[in-house]
Structures are given as C-alpha cells and as structure tokens.
C-alpha positions, 0 to 999 in steps of 0.5 A: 715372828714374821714370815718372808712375804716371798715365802711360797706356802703349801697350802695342801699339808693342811685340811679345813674340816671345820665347815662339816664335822662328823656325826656326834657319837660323843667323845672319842671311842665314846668314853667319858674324858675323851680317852682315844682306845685302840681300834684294832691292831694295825689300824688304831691308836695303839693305846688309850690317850691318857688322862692325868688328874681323870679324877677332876675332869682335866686333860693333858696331852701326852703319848701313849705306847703302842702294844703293836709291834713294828718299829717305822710302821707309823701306827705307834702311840698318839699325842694331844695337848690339853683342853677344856672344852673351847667357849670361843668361836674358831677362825673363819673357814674359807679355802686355803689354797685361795687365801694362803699362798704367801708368807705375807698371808701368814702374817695376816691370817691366824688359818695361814700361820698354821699353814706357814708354820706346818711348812717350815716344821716339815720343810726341817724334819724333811732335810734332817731326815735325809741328813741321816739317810732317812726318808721324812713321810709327811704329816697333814693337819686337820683345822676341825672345829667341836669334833671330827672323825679320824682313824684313832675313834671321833675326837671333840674339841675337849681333847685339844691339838693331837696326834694320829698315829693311824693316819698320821695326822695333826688334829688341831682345833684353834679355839684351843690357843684362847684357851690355853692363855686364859684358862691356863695362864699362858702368855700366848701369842703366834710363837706359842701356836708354833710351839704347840703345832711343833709338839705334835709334829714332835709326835709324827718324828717319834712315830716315824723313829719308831721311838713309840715302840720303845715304850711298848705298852707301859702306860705307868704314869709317874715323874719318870715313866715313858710317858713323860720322856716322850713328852719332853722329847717331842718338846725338845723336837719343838725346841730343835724346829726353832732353833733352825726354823730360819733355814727353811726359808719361810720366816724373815729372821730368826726368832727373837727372845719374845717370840721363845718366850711366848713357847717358854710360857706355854710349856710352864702353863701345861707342866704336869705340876702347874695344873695339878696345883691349879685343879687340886691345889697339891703336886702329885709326882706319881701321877706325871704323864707329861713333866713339869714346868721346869723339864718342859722349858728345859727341854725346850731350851737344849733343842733350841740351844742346840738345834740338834734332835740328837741331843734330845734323848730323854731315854738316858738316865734322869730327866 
C-alpha cells in the first residue's frame, strides 16, 4: 500500500481533537457499554448503538435504524467498530496541515495515511455519486484520543471508529488498530486502517441513500436482521473503494494481494461468530448484529471483485 509521493493530500476532511478532549461525563449518553441513545428527534443518533454479547462487557460496531423519518436527511442510524478499552498511547498530535501535504507524507506518518486514505474514500464516493446524478456530501474525521463530545452523546475510546450520523462524521481513536491485532487476532497493517476507516465511510454512503431508513426502528438482532445486512453492506462499500482506490490518484498502484489480505484478516477477526467464540466460548446466531466471518470477507470480496456498490444489495434474499 503505497501512496503516489505527488499525490496532493486535504488535510482538512480530517480533525485532531486529540490534544483536548471533552469534560468526562462517562460514556456516551452515560450508560454502561457505551450504548450511543438518541437525543432528539432530528438531531440525535436515532437509535442506541447496539451491543452484541452486552451480557460480557464486549462491543462490536454495527448500525442502528433510525425511528426518524426522511430518506437523505443525514440523521439516520450510526455505525462503530468494536473495542476494549485502548492500553497504548495514540500517535503524536501535531497540525495536519503543516505535516500532511503529500502522498509521500502518507507514507510516513500513521495521522497522514488516515488522512490520504479518507482522501481517496471520498475522492471515489464523490465521483460515484455524480455518476448517478447524485451529489456526495463530504464527511470528516475526527482523531480523538480517551473520549470526545460529538452530536450523537460523549463517546470514549471503549466504543472504537464510529459513525455520526447527527454530524456526519467519522470518530476514529488510533490505539484501536493495536488493539484490533492483539486482542482480536488480526494480522493488521495499513491495509486493514483502510478497511476499517472504509467501513465507516460505508456508513456516510447508507446515510446519504438513505438506505438506514429502510431499517426503521427494527434493532432485532439475529443472523438476518437489518442490523447485519447494513454491516455487511458497508463492507462490501469498504470492498468497492478498493477496488477503484487507484483511480483517485492518491496511491502508486493497485493494491497487492497482501494488502487485501491484511482487510480479509481484519473482517474474519470482527465476525459476530469469532468473538462469540473468543468471549463465551459458543456461537449464538440469534444474537448477530454484524455477520460472521465468512459473510464479511464475502462481502468484502464481491465489492473488490466487482467495484460495483450496486452489487452490494444485502436486502435481497439470503446473505
């Protein structure tokens, strides 16, 4: 995975809120878990980000459907990736605009491949919307580091890369990848970074559709709810940025197959089945909210073999 040195970063899709963080208010909305509630009828999240597994304290990120109507309203359901608490220092703040100009930073620095890597997502999501007619509506990230306020409730670090719905952004702490490869038994890498911040950006996509509203307020979980449909979307929307990431002009050449690999490893580890079987040492389907193993690499696999989003419908038929 290597960025065109040439390549012109912007610097500004992407905030660094980790020097100050907000007032600690607990977690978000101030349940135990982290559980993100709604707060209020246009601006919240429109729904509780759910927990999988809540009887043993681990979460995993996923969407929730929004009770709110309006279809491209942006205040549909919200979507995180799962996380202990992180017990490794972030990367170094610093301005972004000073250190990430180039593609050549991107390669040095973990704060500007987030940065190069949120270009590009967007760079593609941008020209596919106006493929269609549409009209792509940016969404920035925020760097945080132990907690931060955003327009879904205070969130900490226990809640991992999510989505906001409310103010359409990304939320993404960096202590997470460590933890994603060691307590998770990832292979890790930058490739599995991109897949992650890919995912949610996935989210931004099914919120700008208004795919969300589909969902409505039906947080069943289970091997087929809506709740994993819009996961395995969002990966397979993860799979299609791939797929064409070379087009937007920020990396050298196409992804090789051990950068995939790298996403492949990180969408096993986070399979509703594998942690079930790491936290409780059984496999329950009823309690799905994100898919297993095998449908997120899956899924992954037809975006980035296709790079196509419109073969991405997980709403039809069996997943």
């Amino acid at each position: 995975m290597q960025f065109d040195d040439d390549a012109r970063l912007d610097p500004s899709q992407v905030e660094d809120a980790r020097a100050s963080g907000p007032s600690p208010r607990g977690g978000p909305g101030g349940m135990p878990g982290g559980c993100m509630l709604p707060i209020g009828r246009r601006g919240g999240c429109g729904g509780c980000l759910l927990l999988i597994l809540a009887a043993v304290g681990m979460l995993l990120f996923g969407v929730v459907p929004s009770p709110f109507p309006g279809e491209e309203d942006g205040q549909q359901g919200g979507g995180r990736m799962p996380s202990p608490p992180p017990t490794s220092e972030p990367s170094p703040t610093g301005n972004l605009a000073e250190r990430c100009r180039t593609g050549a930073d991107a390669d040095q620095s973990e704060d500007c491949r987030i940065v190069g890597t949120v270009n590009s997502i967007q760079s593609y999501w941008r020209q596919a919307f106006a493929e269609q007619g549409r009209t792509y509506t940016p969404a920035r990230t925020v760097l945080f580091s132990q907690a931060v306020e955003t327009a879904c409730g205070v969130a900490d670090s226990s809640v991992g890369p999510f989505y906001c719905p409310a103010d359409r952004k990304v939320y993404l702490d960096l202590s997470f990848f460590n933890m994603l490869q060691r307590d998770f038994g990832a292979e890790g890498g930058p490739f599995a970074q991109a897949y992650v911040v890919a995912h949610e950006y996935g989210h931004h996509v099914q919120n700008l559709l208004g795919t969300m509203n589909r969902v409505g307020n039906d947080n069943r979980p289970g091997a087929g709810s809506p709740s994993v449909r819009l996961e395995l979307q969002a990966d397979c929307y993860a799979g299609v940025w791939a797929h064409n990431a070379v087009k937007t002009g920020f990396y050298e050449a196409p992804f090789t197959q051990a950068d995939i690999d790298q996403a492949l490893s990180a969408a096993a580890a986070v399979g509703d089945d594998s942690i079930q079987r790491r936290s409780q040492g059984r496999v329950t389907p009823d309690a799905f909210t994100h898919g297993t193993s095998e449908q997120r690499t899956r899924w992954f696999g037809v975006g980035y073999d296709t790079g196509d989003p419109t073969r991405c419908d997980t709403f039809s038929g069996r997943i």
